[in-house]
TORPA-4810 file (N, C-alpha, C, O; in nm, 3 decimals):
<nodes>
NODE_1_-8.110_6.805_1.182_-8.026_6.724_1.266_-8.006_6.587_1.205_-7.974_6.489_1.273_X
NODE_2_-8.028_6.583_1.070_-7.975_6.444_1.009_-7.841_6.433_0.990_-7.762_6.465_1.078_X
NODE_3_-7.805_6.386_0.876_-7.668_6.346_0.796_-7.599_6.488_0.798_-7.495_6.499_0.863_X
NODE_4_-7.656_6.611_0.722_-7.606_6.752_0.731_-7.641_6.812_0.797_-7.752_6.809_0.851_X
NODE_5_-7.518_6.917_0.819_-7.510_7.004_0.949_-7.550_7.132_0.845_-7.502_7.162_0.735_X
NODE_6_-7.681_7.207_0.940_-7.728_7.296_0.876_-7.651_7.417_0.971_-7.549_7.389_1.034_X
NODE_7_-7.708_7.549_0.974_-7.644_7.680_1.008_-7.661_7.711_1.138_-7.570_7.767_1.199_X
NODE_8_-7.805_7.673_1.211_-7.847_7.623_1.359_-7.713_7.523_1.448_-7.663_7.541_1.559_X
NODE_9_-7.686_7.404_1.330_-7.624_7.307_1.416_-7.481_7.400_1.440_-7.429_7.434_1.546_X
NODE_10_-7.446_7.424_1.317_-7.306_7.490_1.327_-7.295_7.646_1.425_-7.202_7.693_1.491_X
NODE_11_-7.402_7.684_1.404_-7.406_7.795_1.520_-7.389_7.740_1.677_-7.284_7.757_1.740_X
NODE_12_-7.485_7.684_1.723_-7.474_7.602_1.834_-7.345_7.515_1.904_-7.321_7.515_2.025_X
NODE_13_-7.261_7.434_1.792_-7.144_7.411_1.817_-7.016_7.514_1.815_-6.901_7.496_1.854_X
NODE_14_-7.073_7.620_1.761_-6.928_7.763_1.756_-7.019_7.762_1.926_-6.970_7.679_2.003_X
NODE_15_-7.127_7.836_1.979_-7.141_7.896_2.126_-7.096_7.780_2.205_-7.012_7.808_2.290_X
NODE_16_-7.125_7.681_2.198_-7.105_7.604_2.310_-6.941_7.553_2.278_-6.892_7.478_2.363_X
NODE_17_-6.858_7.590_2.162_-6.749_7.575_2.163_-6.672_7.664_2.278_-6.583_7.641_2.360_X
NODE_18_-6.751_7.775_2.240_-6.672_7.951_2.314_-6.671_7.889_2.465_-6.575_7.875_2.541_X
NODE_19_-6.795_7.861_2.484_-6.860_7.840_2.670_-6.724_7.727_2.666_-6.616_7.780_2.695_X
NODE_20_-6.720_7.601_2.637_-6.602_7.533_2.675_-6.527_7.547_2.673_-6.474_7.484_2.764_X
NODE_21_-6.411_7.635_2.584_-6.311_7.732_2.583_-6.310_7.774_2.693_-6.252_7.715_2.784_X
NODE_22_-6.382_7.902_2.708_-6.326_7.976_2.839_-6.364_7.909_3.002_-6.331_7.948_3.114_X
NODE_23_-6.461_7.771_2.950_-6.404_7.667_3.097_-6.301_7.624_3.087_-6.261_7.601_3.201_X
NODE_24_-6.250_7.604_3.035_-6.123_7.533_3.016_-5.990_7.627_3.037_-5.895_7.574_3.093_X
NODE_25_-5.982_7.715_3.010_-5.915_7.829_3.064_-5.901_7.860_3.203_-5.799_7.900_3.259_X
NODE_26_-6.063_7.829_3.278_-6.022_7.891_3.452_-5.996_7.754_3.427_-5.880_7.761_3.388_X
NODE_27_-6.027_7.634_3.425_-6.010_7.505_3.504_-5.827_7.497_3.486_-5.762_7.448_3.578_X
NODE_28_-5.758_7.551_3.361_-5.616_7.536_3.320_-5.564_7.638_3.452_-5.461_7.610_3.513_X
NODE_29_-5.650_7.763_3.489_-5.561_7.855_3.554_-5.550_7.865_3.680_-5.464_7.928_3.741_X
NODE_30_-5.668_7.779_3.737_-5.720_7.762_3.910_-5.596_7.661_3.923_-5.545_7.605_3.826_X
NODE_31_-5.554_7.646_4.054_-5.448_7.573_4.113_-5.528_7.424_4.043_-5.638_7.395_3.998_X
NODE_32_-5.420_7.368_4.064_-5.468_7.215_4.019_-5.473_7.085_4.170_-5.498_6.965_4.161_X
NODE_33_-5.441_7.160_4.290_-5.503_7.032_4.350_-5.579_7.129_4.478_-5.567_7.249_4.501_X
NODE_34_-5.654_7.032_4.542_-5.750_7.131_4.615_-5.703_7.234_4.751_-5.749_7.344_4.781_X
NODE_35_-5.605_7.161_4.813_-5.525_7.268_4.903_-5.463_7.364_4.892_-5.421_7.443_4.977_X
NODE_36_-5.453_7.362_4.767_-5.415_7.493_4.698_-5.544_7.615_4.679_-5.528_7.734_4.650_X
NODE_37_-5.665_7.549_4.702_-5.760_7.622_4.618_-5.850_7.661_4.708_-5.932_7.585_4.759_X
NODE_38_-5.837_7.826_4.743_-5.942_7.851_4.827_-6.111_7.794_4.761_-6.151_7.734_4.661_X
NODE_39_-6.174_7.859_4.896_-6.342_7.763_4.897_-6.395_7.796_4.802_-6.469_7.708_4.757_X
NODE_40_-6.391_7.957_4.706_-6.451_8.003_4.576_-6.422_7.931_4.449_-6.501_7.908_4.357_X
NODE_41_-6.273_7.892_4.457_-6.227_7.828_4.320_-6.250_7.693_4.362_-6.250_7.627_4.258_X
NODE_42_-6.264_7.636_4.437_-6.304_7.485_4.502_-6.477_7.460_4.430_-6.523_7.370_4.359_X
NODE_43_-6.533_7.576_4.485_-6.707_7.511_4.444_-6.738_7.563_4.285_-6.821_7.520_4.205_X
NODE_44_-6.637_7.676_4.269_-6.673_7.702_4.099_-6.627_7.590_4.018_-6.699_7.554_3.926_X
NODE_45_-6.496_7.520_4.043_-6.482_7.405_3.979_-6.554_7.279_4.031_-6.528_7.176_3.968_X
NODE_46_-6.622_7.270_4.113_-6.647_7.123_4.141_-6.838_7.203_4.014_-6.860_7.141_3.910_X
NODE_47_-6.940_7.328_4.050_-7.000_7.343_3.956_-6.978_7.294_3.766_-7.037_7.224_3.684_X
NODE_48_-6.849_7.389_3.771_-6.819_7.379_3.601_-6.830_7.243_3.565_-6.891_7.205_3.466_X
NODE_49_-6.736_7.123_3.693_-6.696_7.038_3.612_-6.823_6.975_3.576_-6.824_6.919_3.466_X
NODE_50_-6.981_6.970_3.679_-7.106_6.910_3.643_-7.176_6.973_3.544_-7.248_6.900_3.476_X
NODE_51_-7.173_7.079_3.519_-7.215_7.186_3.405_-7.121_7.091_3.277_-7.171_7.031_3.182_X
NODE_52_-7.040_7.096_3.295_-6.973_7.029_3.166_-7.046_6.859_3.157_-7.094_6.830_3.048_X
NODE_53_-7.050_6.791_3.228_-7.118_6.675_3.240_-7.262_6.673_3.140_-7.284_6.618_3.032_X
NODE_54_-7.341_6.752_3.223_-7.472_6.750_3.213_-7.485_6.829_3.073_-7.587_6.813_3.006_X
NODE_55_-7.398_6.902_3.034_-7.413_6.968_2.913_-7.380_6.819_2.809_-7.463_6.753_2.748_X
NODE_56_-7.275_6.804_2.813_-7.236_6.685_2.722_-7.344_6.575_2.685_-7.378_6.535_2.573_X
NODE_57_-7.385_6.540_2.804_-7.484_6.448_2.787_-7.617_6.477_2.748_-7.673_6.392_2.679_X
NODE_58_-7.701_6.618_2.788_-7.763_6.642_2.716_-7.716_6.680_2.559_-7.770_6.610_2.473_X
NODE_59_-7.657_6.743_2.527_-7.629_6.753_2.413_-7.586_6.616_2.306_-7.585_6.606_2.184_X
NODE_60_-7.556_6.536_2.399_-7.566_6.391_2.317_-7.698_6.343_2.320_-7.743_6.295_2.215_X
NODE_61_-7.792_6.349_2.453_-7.913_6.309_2.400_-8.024_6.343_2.314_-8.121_6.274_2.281_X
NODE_62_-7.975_6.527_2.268_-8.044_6.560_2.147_-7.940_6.551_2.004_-7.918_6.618_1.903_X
NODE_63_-7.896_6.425_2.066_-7.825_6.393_1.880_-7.764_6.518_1.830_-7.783_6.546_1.712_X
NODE_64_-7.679_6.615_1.921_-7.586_6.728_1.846_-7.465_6.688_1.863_-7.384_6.760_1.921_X
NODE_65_-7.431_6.571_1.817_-7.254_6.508_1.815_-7.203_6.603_1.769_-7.104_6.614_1.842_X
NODE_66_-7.197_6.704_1.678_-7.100_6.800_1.662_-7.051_6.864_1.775_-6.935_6.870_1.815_X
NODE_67_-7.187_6.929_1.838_-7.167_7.050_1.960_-7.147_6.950_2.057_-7.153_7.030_2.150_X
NODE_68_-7.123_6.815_2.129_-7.090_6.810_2.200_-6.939_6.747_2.221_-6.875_6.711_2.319_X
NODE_69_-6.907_6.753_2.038_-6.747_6.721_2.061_-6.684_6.811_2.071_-6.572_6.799_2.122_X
NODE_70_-6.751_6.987_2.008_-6.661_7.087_2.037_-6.684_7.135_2.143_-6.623_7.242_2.149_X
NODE_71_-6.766_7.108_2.277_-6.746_7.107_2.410_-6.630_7.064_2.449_-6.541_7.134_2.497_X
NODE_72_-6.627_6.911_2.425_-6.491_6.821_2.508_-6.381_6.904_2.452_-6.319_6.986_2.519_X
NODE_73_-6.359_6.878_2.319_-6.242_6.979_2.237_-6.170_7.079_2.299_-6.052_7.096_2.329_X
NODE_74_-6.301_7.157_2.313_-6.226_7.297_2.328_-6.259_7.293_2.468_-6.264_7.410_2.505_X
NODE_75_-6.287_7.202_2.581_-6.273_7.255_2.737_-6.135_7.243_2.701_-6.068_7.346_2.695_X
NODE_76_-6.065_7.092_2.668_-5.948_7.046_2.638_-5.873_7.124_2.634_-5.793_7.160_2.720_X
NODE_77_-5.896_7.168_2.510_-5.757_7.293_2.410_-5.746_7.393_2.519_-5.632_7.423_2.556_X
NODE_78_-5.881_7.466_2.593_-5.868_7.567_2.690_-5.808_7.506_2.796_-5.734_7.596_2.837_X
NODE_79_-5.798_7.450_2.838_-5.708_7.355_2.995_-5.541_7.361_2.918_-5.438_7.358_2.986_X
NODE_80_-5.544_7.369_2.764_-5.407_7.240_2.768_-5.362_7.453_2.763_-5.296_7.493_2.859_X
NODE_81_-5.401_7.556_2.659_-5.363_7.687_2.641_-5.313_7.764_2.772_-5.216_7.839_2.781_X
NODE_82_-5.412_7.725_2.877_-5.389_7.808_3.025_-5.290_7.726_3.054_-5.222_7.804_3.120_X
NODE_83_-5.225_7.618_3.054_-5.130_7.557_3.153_-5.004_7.588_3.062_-4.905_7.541_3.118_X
NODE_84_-4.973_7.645_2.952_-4.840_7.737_2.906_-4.833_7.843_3.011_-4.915_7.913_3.069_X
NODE_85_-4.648_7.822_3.015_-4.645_7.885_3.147_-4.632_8.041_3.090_-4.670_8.101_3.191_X
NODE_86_-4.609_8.123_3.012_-4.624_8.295_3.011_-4.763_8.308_3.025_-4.807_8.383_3.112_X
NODE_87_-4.846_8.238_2.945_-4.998_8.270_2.953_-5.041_8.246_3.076_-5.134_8.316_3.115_X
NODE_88_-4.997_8.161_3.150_-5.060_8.116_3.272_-4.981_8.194_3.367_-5.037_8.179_3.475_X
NODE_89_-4.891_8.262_3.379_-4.829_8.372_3.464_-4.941_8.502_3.416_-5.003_8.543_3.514_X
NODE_90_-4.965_8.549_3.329_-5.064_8.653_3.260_-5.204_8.624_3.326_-5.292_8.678_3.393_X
NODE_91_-5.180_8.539_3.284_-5.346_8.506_3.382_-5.377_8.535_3.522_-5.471_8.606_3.555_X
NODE_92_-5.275_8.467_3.623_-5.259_8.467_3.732_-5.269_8.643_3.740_-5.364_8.701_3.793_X
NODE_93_-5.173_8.699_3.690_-5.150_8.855_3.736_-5.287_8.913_3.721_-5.357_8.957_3.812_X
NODE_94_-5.323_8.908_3.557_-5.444_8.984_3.500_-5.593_8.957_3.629_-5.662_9.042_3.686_X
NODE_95_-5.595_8.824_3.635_-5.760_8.750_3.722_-5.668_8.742_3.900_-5.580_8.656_3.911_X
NODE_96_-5.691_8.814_3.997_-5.670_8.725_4.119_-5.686_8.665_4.152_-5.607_8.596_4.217_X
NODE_97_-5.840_8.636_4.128_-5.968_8.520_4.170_-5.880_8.368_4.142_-5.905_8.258_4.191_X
NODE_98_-5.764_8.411_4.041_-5.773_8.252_3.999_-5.599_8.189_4.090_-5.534_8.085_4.095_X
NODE_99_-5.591_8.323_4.144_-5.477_8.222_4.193_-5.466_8.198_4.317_-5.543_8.240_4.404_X
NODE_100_-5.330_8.100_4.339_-5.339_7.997_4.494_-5.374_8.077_4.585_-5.344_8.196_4.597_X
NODE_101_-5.475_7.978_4.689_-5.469_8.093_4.834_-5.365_8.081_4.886_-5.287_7.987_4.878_X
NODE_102_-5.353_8.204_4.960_-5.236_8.257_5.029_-5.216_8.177_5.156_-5.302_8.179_5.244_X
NODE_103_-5.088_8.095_5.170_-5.077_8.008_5.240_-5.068_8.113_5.460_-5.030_8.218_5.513_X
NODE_104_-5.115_8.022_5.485_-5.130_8.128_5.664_-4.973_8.146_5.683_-4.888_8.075_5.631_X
NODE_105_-4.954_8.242_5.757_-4.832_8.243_5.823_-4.833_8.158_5.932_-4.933_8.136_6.001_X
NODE_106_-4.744_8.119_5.944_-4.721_8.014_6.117_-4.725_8.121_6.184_-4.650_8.211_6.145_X
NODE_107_-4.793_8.142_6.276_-4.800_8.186_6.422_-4.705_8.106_6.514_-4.705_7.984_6.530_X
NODE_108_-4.627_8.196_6.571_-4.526_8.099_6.676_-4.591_8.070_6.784_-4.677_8.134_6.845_X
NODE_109_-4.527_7.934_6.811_-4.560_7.852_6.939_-4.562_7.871_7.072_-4.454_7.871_7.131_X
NODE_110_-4.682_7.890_7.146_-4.638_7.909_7.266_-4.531_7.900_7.356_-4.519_7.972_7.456_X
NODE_111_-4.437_7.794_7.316_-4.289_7.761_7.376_-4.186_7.908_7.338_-4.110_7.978_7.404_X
NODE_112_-4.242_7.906_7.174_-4.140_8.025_7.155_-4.123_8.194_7.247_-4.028_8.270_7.267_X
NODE_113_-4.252_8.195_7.278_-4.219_8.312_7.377_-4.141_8.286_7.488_-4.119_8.182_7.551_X
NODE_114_-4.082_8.464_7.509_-4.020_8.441_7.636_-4.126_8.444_7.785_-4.224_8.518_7.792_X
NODE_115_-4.090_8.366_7.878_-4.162_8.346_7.997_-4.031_8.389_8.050_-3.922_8.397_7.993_X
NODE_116_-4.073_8.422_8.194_-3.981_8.462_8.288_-4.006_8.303_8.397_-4.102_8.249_8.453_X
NODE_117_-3.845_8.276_8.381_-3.842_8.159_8.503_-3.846_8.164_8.607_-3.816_8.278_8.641_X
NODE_118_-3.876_8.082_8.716_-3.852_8.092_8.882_-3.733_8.079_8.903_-3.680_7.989_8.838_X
NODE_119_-3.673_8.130_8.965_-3.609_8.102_9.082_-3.594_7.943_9.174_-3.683_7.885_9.236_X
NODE_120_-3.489_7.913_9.160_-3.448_7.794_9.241_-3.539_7.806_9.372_-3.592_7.707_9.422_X
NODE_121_-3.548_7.896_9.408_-3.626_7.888_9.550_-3.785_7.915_9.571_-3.857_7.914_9.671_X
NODE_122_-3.803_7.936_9.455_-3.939_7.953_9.420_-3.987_8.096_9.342_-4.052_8.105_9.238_X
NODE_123_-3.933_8.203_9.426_-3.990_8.309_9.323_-3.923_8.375_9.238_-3.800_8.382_9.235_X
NODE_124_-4.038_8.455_9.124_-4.008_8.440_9.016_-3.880_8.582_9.007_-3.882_8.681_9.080_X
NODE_125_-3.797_8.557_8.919_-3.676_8.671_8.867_-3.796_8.828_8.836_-3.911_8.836_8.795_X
NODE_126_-3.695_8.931_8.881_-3.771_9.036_8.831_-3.667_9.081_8.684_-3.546_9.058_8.674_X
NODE_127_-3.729_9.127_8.612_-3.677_9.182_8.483_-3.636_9.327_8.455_-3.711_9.417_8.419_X
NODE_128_-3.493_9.334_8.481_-3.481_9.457_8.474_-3.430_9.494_8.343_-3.378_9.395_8.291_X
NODE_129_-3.421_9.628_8.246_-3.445_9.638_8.097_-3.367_9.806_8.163_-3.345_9.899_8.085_X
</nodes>
């Protein structure tokens, strides 16, 4: 871990390249703001993004500046690859998990049903069909 990067260091920065890659991929393919994002893709990204944190920084505090620039790098490159839009239509189809939740249908308003009115004199109309 001096001046040269031996076969350990360079190994270590290819795996932890891959691992940031394919974060960077769901983080590119999960909706990008949170109302969009059901509660699964909500807590897997709020995890990844501290996993990415805590990785970085440990990996800076054991002096592997290589592996922890091809972390940032390649979460990067994987965020910037998923947000092309054919790949990111492919994605969506291929993974379900990763796309928007399905917005509710409106349920109509109590006003919107029909009620049967009274009668000027008080009682109510009968409904004949």
């Amino acid at each position: 871990m001096g001046d040269t990067l031996g076969t350990i260091d360079i190994v270590v920065a290819v795996i932890i390249g891959i691992i940031g890659f394919g974060i960077g991929i769901v983080f590119g393919a999960v909706p990008a703001f949170r109302d969009k994002m059901d509660e699964a893709q909500n807590r897997w990204q709020q995890w990844a993004g501290v996993f990415i944190i805590i990785a970085f920084l440990a990996l800076m505090y054991f002096k592997l500046n290589i592996s922890s620039w091809s972390l940032i790098l390649a979460t990067i490159a994987g965020f910037a690859i998923a947000k092309i839009p054919p790949l990111h239509q492919w994605l969506l189809a291929r993974f379900p998990m990763l796309r928007p939740k399905q917005e509710e249908k409106e349920k109509p308003r109590p006003a919107q049903y029909h009620t049967p009115r009274k009668k000027k004199n008080g009682k109510k109309r009968k409904h004949t069909h």
